[in-house]
C-alpha positions as CSV (number, residue, x, y, z in Angstrom):
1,X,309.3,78.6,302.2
2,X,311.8,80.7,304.5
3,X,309.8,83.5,305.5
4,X,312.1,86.5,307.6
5,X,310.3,89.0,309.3
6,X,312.5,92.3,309.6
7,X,311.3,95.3,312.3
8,X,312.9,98.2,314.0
9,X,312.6,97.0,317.4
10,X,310.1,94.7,318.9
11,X,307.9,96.0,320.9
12,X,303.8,96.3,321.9
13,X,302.9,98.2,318.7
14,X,300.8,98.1,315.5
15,X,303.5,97.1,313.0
16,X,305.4,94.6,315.4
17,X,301.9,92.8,316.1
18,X,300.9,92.2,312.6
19,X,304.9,91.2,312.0
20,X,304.1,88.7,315.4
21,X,300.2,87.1,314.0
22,X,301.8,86.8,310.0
23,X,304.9,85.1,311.5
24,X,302.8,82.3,313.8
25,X,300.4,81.7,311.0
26,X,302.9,81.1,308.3
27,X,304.5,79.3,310.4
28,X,301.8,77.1,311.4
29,X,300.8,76.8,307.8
30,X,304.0,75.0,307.2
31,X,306.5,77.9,306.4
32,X,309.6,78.0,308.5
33,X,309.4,82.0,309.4
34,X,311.8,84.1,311.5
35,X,311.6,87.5,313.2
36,X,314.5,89.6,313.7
37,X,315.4,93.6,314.5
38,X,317.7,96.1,314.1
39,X,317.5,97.6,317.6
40,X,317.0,95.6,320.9
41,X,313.7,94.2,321.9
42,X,312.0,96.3,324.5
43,X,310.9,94.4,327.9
44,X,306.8,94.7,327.2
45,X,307.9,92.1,324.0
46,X,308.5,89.4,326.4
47,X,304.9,88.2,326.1
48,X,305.3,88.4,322.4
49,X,308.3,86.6,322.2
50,X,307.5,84.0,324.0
51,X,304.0,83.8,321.6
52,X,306.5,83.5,318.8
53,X,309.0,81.2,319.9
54,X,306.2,78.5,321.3
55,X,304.7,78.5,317.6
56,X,308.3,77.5,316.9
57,X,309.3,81.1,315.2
58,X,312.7,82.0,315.4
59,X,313.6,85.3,316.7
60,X,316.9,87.1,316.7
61,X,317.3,90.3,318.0
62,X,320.5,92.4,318.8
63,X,321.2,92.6,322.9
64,X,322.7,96.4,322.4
65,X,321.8,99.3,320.1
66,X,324.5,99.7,317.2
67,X,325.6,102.6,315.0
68,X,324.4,102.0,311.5
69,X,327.2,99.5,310.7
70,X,326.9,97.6,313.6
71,X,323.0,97.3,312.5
72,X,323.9,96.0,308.6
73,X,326.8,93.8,310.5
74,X,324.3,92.5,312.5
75,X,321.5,91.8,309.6
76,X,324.3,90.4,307.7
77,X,324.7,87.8,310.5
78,X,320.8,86.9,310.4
79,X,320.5,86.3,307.0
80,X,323.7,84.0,306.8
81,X,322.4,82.4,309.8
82,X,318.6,82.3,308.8
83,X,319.1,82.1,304.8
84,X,315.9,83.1,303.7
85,X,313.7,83.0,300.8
86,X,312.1,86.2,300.7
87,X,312.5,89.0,303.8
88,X,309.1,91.1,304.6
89,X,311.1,94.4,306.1
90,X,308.5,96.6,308.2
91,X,308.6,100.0,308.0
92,X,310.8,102.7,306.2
93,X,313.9,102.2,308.4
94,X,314.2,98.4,308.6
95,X,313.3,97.8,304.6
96,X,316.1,100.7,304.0
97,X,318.7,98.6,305.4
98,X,317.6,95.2,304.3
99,X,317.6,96.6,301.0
100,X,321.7,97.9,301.1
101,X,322.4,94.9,301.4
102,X,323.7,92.4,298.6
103,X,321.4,89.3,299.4
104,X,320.1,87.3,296.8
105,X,316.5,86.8,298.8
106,X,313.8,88.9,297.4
107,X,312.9,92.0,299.9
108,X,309.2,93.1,300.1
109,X,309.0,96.5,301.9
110,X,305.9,97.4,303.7
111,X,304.6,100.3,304.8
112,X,303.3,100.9,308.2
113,X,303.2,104.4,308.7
114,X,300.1,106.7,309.0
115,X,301.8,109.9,308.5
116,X,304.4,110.1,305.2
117,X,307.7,109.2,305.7
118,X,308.9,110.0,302.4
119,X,308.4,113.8,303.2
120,X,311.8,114.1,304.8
121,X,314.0,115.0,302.1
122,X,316.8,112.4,303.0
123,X,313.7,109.5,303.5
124,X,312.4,110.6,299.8
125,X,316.3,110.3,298.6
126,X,316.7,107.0,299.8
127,X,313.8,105.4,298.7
128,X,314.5,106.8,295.1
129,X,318.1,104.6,294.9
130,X,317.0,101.8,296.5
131,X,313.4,101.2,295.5
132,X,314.2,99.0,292.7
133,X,315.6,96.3,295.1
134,X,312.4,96.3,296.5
135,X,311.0,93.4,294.8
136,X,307.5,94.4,296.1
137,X,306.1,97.4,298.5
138,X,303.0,96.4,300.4
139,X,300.6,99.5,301.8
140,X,298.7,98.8,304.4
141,X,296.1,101.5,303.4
142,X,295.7,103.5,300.4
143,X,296.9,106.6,301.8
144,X,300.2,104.9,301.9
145,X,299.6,103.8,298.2
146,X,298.8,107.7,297.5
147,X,302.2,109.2,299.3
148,X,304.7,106.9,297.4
149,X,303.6,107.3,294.1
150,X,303.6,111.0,294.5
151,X,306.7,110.9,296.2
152,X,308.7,108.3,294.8
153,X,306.9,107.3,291.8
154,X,305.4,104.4,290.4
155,X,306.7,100.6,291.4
156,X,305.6,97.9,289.5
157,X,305.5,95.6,292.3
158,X,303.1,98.2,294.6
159,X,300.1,96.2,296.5
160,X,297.8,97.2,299.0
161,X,296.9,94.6,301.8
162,X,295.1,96.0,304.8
163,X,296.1,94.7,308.1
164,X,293.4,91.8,309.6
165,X,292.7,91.1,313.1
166,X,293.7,87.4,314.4
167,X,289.7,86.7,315.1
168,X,290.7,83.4,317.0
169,X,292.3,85.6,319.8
170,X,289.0,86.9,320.6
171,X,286.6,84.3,320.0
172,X,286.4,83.2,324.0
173,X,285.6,85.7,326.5
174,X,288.1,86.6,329.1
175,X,288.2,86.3,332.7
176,X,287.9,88.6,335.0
177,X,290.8,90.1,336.9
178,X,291.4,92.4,339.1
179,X,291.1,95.7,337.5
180,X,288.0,94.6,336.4
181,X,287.1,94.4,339.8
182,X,288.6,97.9,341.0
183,X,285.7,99.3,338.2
184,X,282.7,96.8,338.2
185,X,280.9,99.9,339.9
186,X,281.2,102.4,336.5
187,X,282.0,102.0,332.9
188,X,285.7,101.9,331.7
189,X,286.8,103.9,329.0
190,X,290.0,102.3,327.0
191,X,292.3,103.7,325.1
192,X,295.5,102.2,323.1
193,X,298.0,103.9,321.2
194,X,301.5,105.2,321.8
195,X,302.0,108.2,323.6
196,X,302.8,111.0,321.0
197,X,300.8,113.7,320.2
198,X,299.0,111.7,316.9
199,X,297.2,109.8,319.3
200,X,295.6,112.6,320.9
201,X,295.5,111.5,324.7
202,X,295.1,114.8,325.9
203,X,291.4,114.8,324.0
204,X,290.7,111.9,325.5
205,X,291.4,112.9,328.9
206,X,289.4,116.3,328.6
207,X,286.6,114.5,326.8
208,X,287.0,112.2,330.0
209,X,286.5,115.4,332.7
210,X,283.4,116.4,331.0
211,X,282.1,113.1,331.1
212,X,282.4,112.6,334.6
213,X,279.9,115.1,334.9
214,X,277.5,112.8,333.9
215,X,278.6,109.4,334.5
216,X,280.4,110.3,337.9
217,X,281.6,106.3,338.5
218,X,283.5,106.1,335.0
219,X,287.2,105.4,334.6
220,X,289.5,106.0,332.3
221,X,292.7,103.6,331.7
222,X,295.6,104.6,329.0
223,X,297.8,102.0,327.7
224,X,300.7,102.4,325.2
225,X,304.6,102.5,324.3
226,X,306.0,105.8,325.4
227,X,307.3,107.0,322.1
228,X,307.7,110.7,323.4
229,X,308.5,111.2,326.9
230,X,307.7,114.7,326.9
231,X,303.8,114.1,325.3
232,X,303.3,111.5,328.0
233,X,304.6,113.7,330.1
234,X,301.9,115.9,329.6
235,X,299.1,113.5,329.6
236,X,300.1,113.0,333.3
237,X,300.5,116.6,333.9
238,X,296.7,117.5,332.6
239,X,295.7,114.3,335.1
240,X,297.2,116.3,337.8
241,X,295.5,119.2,337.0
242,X,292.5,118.0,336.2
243,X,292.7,116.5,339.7
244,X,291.5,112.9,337.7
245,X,294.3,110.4,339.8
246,X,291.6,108.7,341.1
247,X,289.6,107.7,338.3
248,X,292.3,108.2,335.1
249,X,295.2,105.9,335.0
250,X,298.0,106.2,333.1
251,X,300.1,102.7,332.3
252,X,302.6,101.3,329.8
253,X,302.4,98.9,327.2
254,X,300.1,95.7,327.5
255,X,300.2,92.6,326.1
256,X,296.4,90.9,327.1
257,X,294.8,93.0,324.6
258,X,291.9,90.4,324.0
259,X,290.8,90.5,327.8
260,X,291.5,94.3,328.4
261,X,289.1,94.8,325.7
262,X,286.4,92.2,327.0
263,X,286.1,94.4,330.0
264,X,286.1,97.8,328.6
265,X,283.1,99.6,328.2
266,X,284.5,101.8,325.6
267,X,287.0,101.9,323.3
268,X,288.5,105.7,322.7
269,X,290.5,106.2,319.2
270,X,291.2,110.2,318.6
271,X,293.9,109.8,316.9
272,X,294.9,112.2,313.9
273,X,295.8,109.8,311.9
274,X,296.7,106.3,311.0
275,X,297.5,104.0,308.3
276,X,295.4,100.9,309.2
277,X,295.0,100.4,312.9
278,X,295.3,97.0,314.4
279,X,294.1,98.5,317.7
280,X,291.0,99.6,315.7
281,X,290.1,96.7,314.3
282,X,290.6,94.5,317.4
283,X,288.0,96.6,319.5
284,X,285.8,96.2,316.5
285,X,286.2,92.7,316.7
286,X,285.3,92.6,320.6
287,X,282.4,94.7,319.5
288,X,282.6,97.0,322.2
289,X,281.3,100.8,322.0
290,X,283.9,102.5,320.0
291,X,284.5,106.5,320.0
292,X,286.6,107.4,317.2
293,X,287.9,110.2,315.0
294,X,286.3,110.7,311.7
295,X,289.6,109.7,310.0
296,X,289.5,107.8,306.8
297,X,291.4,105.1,307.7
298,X,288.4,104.6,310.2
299,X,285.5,105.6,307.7
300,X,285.3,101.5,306.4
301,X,283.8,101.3,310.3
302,X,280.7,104.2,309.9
303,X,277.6,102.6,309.9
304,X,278.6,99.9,312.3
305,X,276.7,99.1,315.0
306,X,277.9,101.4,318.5
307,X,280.6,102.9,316.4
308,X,280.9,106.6,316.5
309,X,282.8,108.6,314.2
310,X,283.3,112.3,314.9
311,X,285.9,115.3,315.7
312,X,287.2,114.1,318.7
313,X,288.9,118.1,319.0
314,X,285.7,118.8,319.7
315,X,286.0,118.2,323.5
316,X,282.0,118.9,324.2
317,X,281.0,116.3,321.3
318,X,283.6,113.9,322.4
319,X,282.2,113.6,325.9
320,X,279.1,113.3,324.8
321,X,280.0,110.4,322.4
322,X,281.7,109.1,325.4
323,X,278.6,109.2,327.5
324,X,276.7,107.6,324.9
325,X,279.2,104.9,324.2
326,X,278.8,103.9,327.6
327,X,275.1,102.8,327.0
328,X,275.2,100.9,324.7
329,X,275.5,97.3,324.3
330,X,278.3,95.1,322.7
331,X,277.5,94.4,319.1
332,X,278.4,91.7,316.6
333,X,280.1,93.3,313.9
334,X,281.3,91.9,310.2
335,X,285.1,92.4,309.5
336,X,285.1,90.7,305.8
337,X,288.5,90.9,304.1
338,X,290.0,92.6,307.7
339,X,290.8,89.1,308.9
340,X,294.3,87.3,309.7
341,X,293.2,84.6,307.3
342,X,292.1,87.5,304.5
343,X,295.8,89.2,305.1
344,X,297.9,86.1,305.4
345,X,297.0,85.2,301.7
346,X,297.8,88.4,300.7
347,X,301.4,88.1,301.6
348,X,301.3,84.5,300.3
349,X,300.5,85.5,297.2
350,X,303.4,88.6,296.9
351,X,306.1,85.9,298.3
352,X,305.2,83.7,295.7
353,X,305.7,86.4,293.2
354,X,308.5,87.3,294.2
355,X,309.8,84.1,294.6
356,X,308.9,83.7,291.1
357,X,306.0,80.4,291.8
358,X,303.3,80.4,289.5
């Protein structure tokens, strides 16, 4: 099977990362699989890439950003050169264009996002003309299920798949490096997500001022794609003013998820909402103390061992999670059916539909 995986623009996020662990695995099942984009790879990708292209993936991605025609010129090109059985298009965008084009390959859209896309007007538009060349749409989480249907309307071809976690990636523990060093002395609070105001830095880092009151040694290290400037802007400004440069940190993208996470302390997830966070369920899999909103894409995760679920705009309640979290021990935590493996048959089993294999 020729398996094309189609994103917006590869880069150290949720959507691209699942697009990245689907593509090695079919690919070491026996598939040949491809990854391409409609918009130029950013430079945190590099470690991805080069994760992809050892497994023997192919990836093609445009060197420029193009107007809309040079984008549908440009997929045009990849499928010609690619030619492939059935295209998995991530995200609203990127299964919009796959899907206005005239290629005989079946096109399965999925749906990444946590907020709903289809209440733009021209999004909702769109969708309705072209959702019958969609020969399936995958949700990652039922909310997505929920917002199409009542937006778009019924699809015969709608499946839900959660996202899994590549267990193997955190299986061995890491080694120590040099930031691990720099906070050996006090617990280190992580959190991951890009910077827009969704992902609720800002609580994190006031939760993170009031903690210090009690845990004094405690850091506090951001990570994530800068999605908009101005938000991380202001996460940087509140550091400043909170007079925290010396124990809050405020970075870019990183790729070495699995040993960032093996030497956090706790893992901080306030965000407002998501669809099905691979973040999420990669801290769970460490088994590190996680501080979370009471979302309910993260409900599936109450009850589990040093797992706390609350209203992270509660700033006192937060920090006192936080304090908590810092406590307690690593736990060993089930993730049925939110594995790599579980996922990776779903999608098998929609390509071969699609496909038309019984």
């Amino acid at each position: 099977m020729r398996i094309l995986h189609l994103v917006l623009a590869p880069r150290l996020s949720g959507a691209e990362v699942l697009a990245r662990d689907l593509a090695v695995a079919q690919q070491e099942a026996g598939d040949i699989v491809g990854v391409a984009s409609l918009l130029p790879a950013h430079s945190d990708f590099a470690t991805m890439r080069a994760d992809l292209e050892r497994a023997g993936v192919s990836c093609d991605f445009p060197q420029r950003r193009m107007r809309a025609p040079g984008r549908l010129w440009h997929l045009l090109g990849v499928l010609r050169r690619f030619r492939p059985d059935v295209v998995f298009a991530h995200a609203t965008i990127p299964a919009f264009y796959a899907r206005a084009l005239p290629w005989p390959a079946p096109v399965v859209y999925v749906m990444h996002s946590a907020v709903n896309d289809f209440e733009r007007p021209l999004f909702r538009i769109a969708e309705r003309l072209l959702s019958r060349r969609a020969s399936a749409v995958v949700a990652v989480a039922q909310s997505n299920v929920s917002d199409y249907r009542a937006a778009v309307g019924s699809h015969p071809g709608l499946r839900l798949i959660p996202n899994g976690v590549d267990m193997r990636r955190f299986a061995a523990p890491a080694a120590p490096d040099a930031e691990a060093a720099t906070v050996a002395d006090g617990p280190l609070v992580v959190q991951l997500g890009r910077y827009t105001a969704v992902k609720n830095q800002l609580h994190t880092v006031r939760a993170f001022a009031e903690m210090l009151r009690v845990v004094p040694a405690a850091r506090l290290a951001l990570y994530g794609v800068i999605e908009d400037p101005s938000y991380h802007a202001s996460v940087q400004a509140l550091v400043g003013e909170l007079r925290l440069g010396e124990q809050v940190s405020v970075n870019g993208p990183r790729g070495d998820i699995p040993q960032l996470l093996a030497q956090a302390s706790v893992f901080a997830m306030p965000s407002a909402s998501e669809a099905h966070s691979i973040a999420f369920l990669e801290a769970l899999a460490t088994g590190v103390p996680v501080v979370a909103s009471a979302i309910p894409a993260f409900r599936f995760a109450d009850g589990f061992q040093s797992v706390q679920l609350l209203d992270t705009g509660d700033i006192g309640a937060y920090a006192e999670a936080l304090v908590r979290a810092a406590a307690q021990p690593r736990a060993r935590r089930g993730l049925e059916g939110l594995t790599l493996e579980d996922t990776l048959r779903g999608y098998r089993v929609v390509a071969r539909e699609v496909m038309g294999i019984v």
